[in-house]
C-alpha positions in Angstrom: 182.8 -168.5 102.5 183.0 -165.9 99.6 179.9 -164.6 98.2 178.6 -162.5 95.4 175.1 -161.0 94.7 173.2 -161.0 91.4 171.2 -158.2 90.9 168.4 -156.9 87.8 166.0 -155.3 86.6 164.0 -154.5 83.5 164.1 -151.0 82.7 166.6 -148.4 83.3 163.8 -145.7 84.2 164.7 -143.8 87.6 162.5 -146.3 89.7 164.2 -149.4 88.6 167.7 -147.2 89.3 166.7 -146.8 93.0 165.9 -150.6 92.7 169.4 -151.3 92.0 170.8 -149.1 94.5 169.1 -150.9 97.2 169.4 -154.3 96.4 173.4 -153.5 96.4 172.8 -151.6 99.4 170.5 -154.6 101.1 173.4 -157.3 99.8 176.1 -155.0 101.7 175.0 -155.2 104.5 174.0 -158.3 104.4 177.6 -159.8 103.2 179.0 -158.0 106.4 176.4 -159.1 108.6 176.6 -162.8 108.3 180.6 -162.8 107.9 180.6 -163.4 104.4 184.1 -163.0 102.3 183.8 -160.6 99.7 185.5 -161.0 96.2 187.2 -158.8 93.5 185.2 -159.8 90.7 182.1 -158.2 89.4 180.4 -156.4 86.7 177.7 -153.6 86.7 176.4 -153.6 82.6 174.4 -151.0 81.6 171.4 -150.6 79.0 172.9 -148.1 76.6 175.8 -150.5 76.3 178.5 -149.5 78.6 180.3 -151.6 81.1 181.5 -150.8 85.1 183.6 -152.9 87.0 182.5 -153.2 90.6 184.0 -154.6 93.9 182.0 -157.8 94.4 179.1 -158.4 92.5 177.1 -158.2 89.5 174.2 -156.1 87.9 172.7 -156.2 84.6 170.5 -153.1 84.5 167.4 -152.7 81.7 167.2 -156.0 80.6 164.0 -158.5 81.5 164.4 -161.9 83.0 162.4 -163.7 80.4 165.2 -162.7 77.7 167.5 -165.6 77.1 170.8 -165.5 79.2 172.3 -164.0 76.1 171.3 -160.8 76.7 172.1 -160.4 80.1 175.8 -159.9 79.9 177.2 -159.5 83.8 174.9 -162.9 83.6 177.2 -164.5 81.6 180.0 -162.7 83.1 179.3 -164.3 86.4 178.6 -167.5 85.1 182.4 -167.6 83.3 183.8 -166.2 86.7 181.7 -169.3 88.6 184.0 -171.4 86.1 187.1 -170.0 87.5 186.0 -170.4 91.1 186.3 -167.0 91.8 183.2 -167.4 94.6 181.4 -170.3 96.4 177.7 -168.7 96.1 175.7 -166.2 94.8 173.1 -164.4 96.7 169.9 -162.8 94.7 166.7 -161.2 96.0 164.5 -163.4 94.5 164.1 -166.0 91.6 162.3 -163.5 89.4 166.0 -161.7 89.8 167.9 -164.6 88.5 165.6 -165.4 85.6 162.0 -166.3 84.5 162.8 -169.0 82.2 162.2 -172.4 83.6 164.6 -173.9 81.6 167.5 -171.8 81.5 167.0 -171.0 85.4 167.1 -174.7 86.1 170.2 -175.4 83.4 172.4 -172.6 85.0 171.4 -174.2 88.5 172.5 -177.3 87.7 175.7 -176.2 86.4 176.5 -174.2 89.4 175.8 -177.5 91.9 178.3 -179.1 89.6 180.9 -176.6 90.6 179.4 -176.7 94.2 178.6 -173.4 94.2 175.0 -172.7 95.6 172.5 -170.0 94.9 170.8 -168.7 97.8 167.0 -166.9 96.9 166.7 -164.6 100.1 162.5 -164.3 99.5 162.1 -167.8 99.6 165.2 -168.6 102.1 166.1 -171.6 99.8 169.7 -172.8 98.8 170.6 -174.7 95.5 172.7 -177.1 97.2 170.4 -177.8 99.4 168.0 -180.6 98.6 165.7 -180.3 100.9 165.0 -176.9 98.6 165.1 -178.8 95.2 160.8 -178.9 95.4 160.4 -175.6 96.3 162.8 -173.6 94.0 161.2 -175.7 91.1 157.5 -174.1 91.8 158.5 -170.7 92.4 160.6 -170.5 88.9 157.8 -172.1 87.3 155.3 -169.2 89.4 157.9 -167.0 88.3 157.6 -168.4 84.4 153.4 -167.9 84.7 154.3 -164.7 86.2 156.2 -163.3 83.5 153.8 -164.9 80.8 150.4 -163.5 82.4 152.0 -159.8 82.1 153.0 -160.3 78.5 149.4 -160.9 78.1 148.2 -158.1 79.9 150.8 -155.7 77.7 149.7 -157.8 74.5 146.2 -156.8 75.5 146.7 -153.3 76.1 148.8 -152.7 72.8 146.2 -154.2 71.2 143.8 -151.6 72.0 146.2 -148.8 71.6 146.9 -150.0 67.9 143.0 -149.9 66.8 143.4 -146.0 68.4 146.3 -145.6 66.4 149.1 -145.7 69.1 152.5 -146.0 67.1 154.0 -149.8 69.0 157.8 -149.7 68.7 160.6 -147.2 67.8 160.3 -144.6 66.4 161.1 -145.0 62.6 163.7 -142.3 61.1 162.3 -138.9 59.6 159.3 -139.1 63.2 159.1 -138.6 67.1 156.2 -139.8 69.0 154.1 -137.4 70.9 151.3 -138.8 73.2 152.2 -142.2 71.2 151.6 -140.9 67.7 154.1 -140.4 64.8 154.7 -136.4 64.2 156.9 -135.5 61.2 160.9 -134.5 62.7 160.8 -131.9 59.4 164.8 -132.1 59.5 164.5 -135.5 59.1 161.7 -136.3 57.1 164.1 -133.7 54.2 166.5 -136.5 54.4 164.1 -139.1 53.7 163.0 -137.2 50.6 166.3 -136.6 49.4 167.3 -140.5 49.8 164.1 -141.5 47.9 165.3 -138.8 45.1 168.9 -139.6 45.1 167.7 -143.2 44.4 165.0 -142.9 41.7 165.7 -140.1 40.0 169.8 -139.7 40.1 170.0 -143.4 40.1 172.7 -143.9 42.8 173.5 -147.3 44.9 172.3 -147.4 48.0 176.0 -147.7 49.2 176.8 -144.1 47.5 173.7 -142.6 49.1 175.2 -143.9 52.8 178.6 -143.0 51.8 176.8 -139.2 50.9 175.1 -138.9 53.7 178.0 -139.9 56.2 180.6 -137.2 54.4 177.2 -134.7 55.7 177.8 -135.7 59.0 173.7 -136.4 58.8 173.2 -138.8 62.0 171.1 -141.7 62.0 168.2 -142.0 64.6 170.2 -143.5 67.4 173.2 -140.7 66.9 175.6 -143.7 67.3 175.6 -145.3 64.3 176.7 -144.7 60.5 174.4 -144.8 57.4 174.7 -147.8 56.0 173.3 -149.8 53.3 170.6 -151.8 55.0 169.8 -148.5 56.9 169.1 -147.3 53.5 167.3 -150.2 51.7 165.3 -150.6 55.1 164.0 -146.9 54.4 163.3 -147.4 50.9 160.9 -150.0 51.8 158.9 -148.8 54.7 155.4 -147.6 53.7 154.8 -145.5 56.6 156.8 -142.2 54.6 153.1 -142.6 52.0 150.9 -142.7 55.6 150.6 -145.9 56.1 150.7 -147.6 59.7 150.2 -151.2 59.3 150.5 -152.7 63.3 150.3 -156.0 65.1 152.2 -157.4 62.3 154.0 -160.0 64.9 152.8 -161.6 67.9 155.3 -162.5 71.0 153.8 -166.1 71.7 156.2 -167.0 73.9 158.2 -164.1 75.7 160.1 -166.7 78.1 161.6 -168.3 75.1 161.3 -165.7 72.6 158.9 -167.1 70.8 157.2 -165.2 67.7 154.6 -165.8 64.6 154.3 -163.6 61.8 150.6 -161.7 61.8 148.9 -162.6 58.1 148.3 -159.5 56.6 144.3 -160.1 56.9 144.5 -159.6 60.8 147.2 -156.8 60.7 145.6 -153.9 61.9 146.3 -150.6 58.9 145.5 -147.4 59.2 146.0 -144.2 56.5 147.1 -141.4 58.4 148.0 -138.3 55.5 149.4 -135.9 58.1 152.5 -138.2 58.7 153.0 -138.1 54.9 156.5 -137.7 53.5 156.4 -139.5 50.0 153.7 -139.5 47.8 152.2 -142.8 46.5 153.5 -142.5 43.1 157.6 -142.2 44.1 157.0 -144.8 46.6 156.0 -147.6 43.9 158.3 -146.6 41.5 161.5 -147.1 44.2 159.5 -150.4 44.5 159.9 -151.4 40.9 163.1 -150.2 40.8 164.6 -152.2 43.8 162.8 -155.2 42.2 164.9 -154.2 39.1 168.4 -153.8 40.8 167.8 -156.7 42.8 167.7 -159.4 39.7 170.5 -157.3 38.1 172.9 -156.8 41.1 171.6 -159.0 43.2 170.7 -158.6 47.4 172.0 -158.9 50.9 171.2 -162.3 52.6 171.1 -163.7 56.1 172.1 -167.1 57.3 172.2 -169.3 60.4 175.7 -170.0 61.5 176.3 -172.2 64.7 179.8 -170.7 66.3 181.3 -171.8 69.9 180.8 -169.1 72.8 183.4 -168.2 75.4 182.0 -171.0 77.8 182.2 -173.9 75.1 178.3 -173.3 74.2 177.0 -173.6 70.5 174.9 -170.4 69.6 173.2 -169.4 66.9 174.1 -166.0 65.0 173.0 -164.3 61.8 175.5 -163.3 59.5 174.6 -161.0 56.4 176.0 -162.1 53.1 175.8 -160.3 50.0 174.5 -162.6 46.9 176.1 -160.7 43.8 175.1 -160.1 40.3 177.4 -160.3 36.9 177.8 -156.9 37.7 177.3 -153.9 40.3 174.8 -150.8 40.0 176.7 -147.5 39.6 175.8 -144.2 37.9 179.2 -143.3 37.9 179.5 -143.1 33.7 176.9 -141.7 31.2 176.4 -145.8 30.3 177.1 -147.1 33.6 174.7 -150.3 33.1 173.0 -150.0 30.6 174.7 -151.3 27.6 175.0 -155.0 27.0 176.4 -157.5 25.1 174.4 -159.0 22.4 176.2 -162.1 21.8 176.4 -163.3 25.6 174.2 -161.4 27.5 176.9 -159.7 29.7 178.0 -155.7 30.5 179.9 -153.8 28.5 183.1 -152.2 30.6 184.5 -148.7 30.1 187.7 -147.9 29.4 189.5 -144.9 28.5 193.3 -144.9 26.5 194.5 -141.2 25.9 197.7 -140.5 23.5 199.8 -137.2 23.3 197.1 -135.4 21.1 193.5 -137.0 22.1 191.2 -139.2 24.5 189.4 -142.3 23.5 186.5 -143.6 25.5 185.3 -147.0 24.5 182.8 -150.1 26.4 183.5 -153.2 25.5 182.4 -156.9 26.5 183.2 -157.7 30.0 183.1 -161.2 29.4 185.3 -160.9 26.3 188.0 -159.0 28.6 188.0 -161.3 31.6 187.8 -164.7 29.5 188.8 -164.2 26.2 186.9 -166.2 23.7 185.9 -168.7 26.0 183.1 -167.2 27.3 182.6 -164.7 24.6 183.9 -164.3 21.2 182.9 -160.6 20.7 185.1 -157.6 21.5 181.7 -155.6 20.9 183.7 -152.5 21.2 182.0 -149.2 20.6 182.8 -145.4 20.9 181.2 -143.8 23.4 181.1 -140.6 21.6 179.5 -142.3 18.7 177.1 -144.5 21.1 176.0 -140.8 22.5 175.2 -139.4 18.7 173.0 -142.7 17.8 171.5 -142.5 21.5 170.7 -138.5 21.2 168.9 -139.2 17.6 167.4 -142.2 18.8 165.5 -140.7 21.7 164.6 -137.7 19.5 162.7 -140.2 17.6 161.5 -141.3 20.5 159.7 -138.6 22.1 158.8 -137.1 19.0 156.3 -139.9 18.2 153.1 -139.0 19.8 151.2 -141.9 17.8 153.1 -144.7 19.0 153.1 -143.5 22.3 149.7 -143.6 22.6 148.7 -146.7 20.9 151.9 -148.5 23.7 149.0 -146.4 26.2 146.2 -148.1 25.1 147.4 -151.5 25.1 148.8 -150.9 28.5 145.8 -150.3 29.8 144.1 -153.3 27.9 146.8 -155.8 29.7 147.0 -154.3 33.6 142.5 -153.6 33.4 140.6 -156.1 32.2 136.6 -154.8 32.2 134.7 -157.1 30.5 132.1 -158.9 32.8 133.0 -156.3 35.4 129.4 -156.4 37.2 129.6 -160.2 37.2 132.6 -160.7 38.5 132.0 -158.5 40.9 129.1 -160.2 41.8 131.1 -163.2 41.8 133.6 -162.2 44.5 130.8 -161.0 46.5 129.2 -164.2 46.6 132.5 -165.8 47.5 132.9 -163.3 50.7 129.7 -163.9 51.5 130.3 -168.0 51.6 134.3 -167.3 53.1 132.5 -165.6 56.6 129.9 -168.8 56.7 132.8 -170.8 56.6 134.6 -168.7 59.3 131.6 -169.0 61.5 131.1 -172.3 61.3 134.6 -172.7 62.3 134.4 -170.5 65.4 131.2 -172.6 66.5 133.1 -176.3 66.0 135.5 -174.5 68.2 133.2 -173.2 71.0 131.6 -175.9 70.9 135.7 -178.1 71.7 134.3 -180.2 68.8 137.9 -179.5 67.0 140.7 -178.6 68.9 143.3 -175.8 68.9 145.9 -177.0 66.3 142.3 -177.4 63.9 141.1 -174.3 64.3 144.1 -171.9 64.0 144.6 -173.9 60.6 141.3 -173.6 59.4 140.9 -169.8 60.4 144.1 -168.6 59.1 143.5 -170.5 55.9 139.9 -168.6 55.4 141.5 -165.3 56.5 144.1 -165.4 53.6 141.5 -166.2 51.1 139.3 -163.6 52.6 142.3 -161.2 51.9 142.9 -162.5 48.6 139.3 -162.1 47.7 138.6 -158.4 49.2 141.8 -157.2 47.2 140.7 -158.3 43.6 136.7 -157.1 44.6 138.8 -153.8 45.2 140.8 -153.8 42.3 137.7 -153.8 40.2 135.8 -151.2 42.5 138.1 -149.0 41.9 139.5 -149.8 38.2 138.5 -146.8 36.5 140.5 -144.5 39.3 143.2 -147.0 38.5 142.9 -146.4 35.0 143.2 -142.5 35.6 145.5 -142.9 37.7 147.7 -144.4 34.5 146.8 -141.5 32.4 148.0 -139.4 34.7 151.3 -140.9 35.0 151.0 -141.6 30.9 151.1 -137.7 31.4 153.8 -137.4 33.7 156.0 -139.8 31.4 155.4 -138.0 28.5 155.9 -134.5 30.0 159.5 -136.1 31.0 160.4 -137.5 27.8 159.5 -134.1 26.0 161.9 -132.4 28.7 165.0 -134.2 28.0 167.7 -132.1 27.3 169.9 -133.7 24.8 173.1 -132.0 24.9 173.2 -132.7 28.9 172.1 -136.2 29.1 172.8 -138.2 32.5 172.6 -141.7 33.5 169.6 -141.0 35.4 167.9 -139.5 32.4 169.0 -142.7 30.3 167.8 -145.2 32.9 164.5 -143.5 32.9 163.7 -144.1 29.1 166.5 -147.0 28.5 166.1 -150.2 29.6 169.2 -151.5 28.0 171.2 -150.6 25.3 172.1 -154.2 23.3 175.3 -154.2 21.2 175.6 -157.2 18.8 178.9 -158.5 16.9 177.4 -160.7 13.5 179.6 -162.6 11.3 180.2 -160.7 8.1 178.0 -162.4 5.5 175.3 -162.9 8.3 171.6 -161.8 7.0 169.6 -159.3 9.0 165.9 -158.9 8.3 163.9 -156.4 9.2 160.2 -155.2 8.0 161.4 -151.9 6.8 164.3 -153.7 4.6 167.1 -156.1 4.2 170.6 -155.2 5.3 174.2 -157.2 6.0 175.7 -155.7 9.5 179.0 -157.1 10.9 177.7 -155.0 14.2 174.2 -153.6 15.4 172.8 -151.5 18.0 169.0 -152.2 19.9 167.6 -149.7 22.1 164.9 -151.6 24.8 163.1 -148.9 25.4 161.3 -147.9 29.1 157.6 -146.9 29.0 156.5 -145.9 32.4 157.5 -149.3 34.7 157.3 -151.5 32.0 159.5 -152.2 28.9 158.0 -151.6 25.6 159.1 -155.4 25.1 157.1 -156.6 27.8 154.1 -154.3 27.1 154.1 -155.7 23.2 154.4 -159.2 24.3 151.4 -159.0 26.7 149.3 -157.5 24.1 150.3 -160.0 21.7 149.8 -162.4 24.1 146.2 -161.5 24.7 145.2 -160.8 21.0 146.7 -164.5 20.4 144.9 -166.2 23.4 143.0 -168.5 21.0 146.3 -169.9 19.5 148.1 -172.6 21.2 150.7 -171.9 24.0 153.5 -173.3 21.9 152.2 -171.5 18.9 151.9 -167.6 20.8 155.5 -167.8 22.1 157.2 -168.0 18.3 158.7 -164.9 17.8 157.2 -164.8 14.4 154.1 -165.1 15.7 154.6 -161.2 17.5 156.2 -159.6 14.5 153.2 -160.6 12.3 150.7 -159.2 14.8 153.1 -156.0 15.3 152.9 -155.5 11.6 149.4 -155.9 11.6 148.7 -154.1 14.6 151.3 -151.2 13.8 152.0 -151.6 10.0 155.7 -152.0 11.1 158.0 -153.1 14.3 157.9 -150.1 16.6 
């Protein structure tokens, strides 16, 4: 009879290595002992990826046997060489070898006895194909199940109590090494992190440019066997630990023999502040936030979907396959303009172009819409010089920072719209009182469950539903606790802002710069006897420039529509969104349309 052995174990630490060497020792000996026919097939499939052939059997080393067969790769490798009859059974130490999954231990069985090739479990002294066996191999993979489930506990348990000391659970993220199970700051790396933050906020690159910069470096990744790439990147951008925050137990395995997990709500998440693993300060941090937000409605994002494909054995599986949902256009910093002009007239980019002659060079943007569809989809060229576009931009923002007054008053009504004080002690007291009737409720919950008179489903409902509004409520409380730090905090970046604007150097302007006090730059075709009124006078303009200006995070738009908005509150809905409506408040407000 010809005969393999399976062979696994979790970890590839040196004890599990001797493991390995002596079940393929014990199997030897034990193929030659009781006359068995060896074979030429096998597979020895290492943790960090690399594959051995072997002369007879198979070995999946570091992987448990409560992950789904799909991990265990000589697994699969054996069950595609059972296919080809290239043995009649397979020997393993015990069950816990072969898997700890009830169901999939079971299904594989069954597939083998259709072949008629057995599985003998030398612990147990049990064959598949015997079924006289049939009872007992049942309760020792469901022992084996219990088995692996009670120690998931147990290590569930234990990281549980780490986290509340602060123990870092999981790899280590880029720009740290752990040490005694805390983060420490790998200073090499925690430079690259600062310079990806920069390169993205403040010279406004893609994070596809920052990848491509830091792989023409040569800078590794945290693995070493990888290349930068743009999820690597975006994945950085977004992970509050670099401002000293370690937010764990934000997932839960339920389930480790089927891979089962829940999302933690972010009430029961455990956070801690730790400043000495610092790398970015709060204030970068949010402002990458915004900006991502930004570039994400603009450019649009990566995406993941479920696709069902067909595996080497017939079998449907499941894989996730990153798409990429586009915007009209892409973000690029490439050009002086790169993104920030538009057209008026449909709402789309304006392209660069450059035509040069034997005596000079033009540089001109132009409708993108108007270039790809003709008149279809816009009937505007909208073409403008970009020398001439830098001359209007250079006065305009002189202008801008230049005008301390208007500055300040955009401040103040900031301010008004993002911290609203009035009532603060009441609602206060309010929120308080809610808190305070939110934990009765929670109590009163945990007693109808001690007391089995509502069950499980009932009570996992009812407690996750007061911990979200607990969350809710202790985040506004603090929000007004601590409004007027929230309020200097904005003055301080008011500060900041203003420092920058007064900085710019106009004669070496960069998209970066532009981005930071531009929102957009709209470029509007109007037909020749078309009427353009404006407070400050009454002109006829076949073309016209608008500068949406940037104050802080917000647009000057948005921040003069929220004010209005809030000045108007005792107007009807329909009646505060007219646009007339705003310009007679700006004049009022302002004595003219800033």
């Amino acid at each position: 009879m010809r005969a393999t052995f399976y062979a696994r174990v979790s970890t590839d630490s040196d004890e599990q290595k001797n493991s390995i060497i002596a079940q393929v020792s014990y199997f030897k000996e034990y193929l030659k002992s009781n006359n068995f026919q060896p074979v030429d097939s096998g597979v020895f499939c290492k943790r960090d990826g690399t594959i051995e052939l072997t002369n007879g059997y198979y070995v999946d080393e570091g992987f448990s046997g409560a992950k789904s067969y799909r991990y265990r790769k000589a697994f699969q490798q054996m069950m595609k060489d059972a296919k080809a009859r290239k043995f009649d059974i397979i020997l393993v130490k015990d069950i816990k070898r072969f898997g700890r999954n009830v169901q999939e231990t079971l299904k594989f069985i069954g597939e083998l006895k259709e072949l008629n090739i057995g599985v003998y479990f030398e612990d147990i002294k049990a064959n598949t194909l015997n079924k006289a066996d049939d009872v007992r191999i049942g309760i020792f993979a469901v022992l084996a199940e219990d088995e692996s489930t009670s120690k998931s506990v147990s290590v569930q348990f234990g990281k549980m109590q780490g986290y509340k000391k602060g123990v870092w659970g999981g790899r280590e993220p880029y720009g740290y090494n752990i040490s005694e199970g805390k983060l420490k700051i790998n200073e090499h790396e925690s430079s690259i992190v600062k310079e990806v933050f920069n390169l993205y906020l403040n010279e406004s690159m893609g994070l596809r440019n920052i990848a491509i910069k830091l792989n023409a470096r040569g800078v590794s990744t945290k693995s070493g066997k990888t290349i930068w790439d743009q999820s690597l990147i975006s994945k950085m951008l977004k992970n509050a630990v670099y401002t000293g925050e370690i937010r764990l137990h934000r997932t839960q395995k339920v389930d480790i023999n089927r891979n089962i997990v829940k999302q933690i709500p972010k009430s029961e998440q455990i956070v801690i502040q730790d400043e000495s693993i610092r790398i970015v300060d709060d204030e970068m941090f949010r402002l990458v936030q915004i900006e991502k937000e930004k570039r994400l409605l603009k450019f649009g994002n990566f995406n993941y979907k479920n696709t069902i494909t067909a595996s080497d054995d017939g079998e449907e599986v499941i894989e996730k396959v990153r798409t990429i949902n586009r915007g009209e256009s892409r973000h690029s910093n490439k050009h002086i303009f790169s993104n920030i002009l538009k057209c008026g007239n449909c709402g789309g980019s304006l392209r660069r172009k450059v035509q040069k002659n034997k005596k000079n060079t033009f540089i001109y943007w132009f409708c993108r819409n108007h270039d790809n569809f003709g008149n279809v989809k816009c009937q505007y060229r909208n073409l403008q010089h970009e020398e001439k576009l830098l001359e209007y931009v250079k006065k305009e923002i002189s202008e801008y920072k230049d005008n301390d007054r208007i500055n300040e008053l955009y401040l103040k009504d900031f301010i008004k719209t993002r911290f609203d004080t009035t009532d603060i002690d009441k609602r206060i007291a309010d929120y308080n009182n809610k808190l305070e009737a939110l934990k009765v409720d929670r109590d009163t919950n945990f007693n109808l469950y001690s007391r089995k008179i509502i069950r499980d489903k009932e009570f996992e409902e009812r407690h996750g539903t007061l911990n979200n509004e607990l969350y809710s409520i202790e985040t506004k409380l603090n929000q007004l606790l601590y409004i007027e730090d929230e309020i200097e905090k904005t003055k301080l970046r008011y500060g900041q802002f203003i420092s920058f604007l007064k900085n710019i150097d106009l004669d070496n302007l960069t998209n970066a710069t532009l981005r930071k006090v531009i929102h957009y730059i709209e470029a509007t075709t109007h037909e020749a006897n078309e009427h353009i009124s404006l407070f400050d006078g009454d002109y006829f303009a076949p073309n016209s420039l608008k500068i949406e200006w940037n104050f802080m995070d917000l647009t000057k738009a948005e921040i003069r529509r929220d004010s209005i908005q809030q000045s108007l509150s005792n107007y009807s809905e329909e009646l505060a969104q007219e646009d007339y409506l705003y310009d007679l408040k700006l004049k009022e407000i302002y004595g003219f349309i800033p």
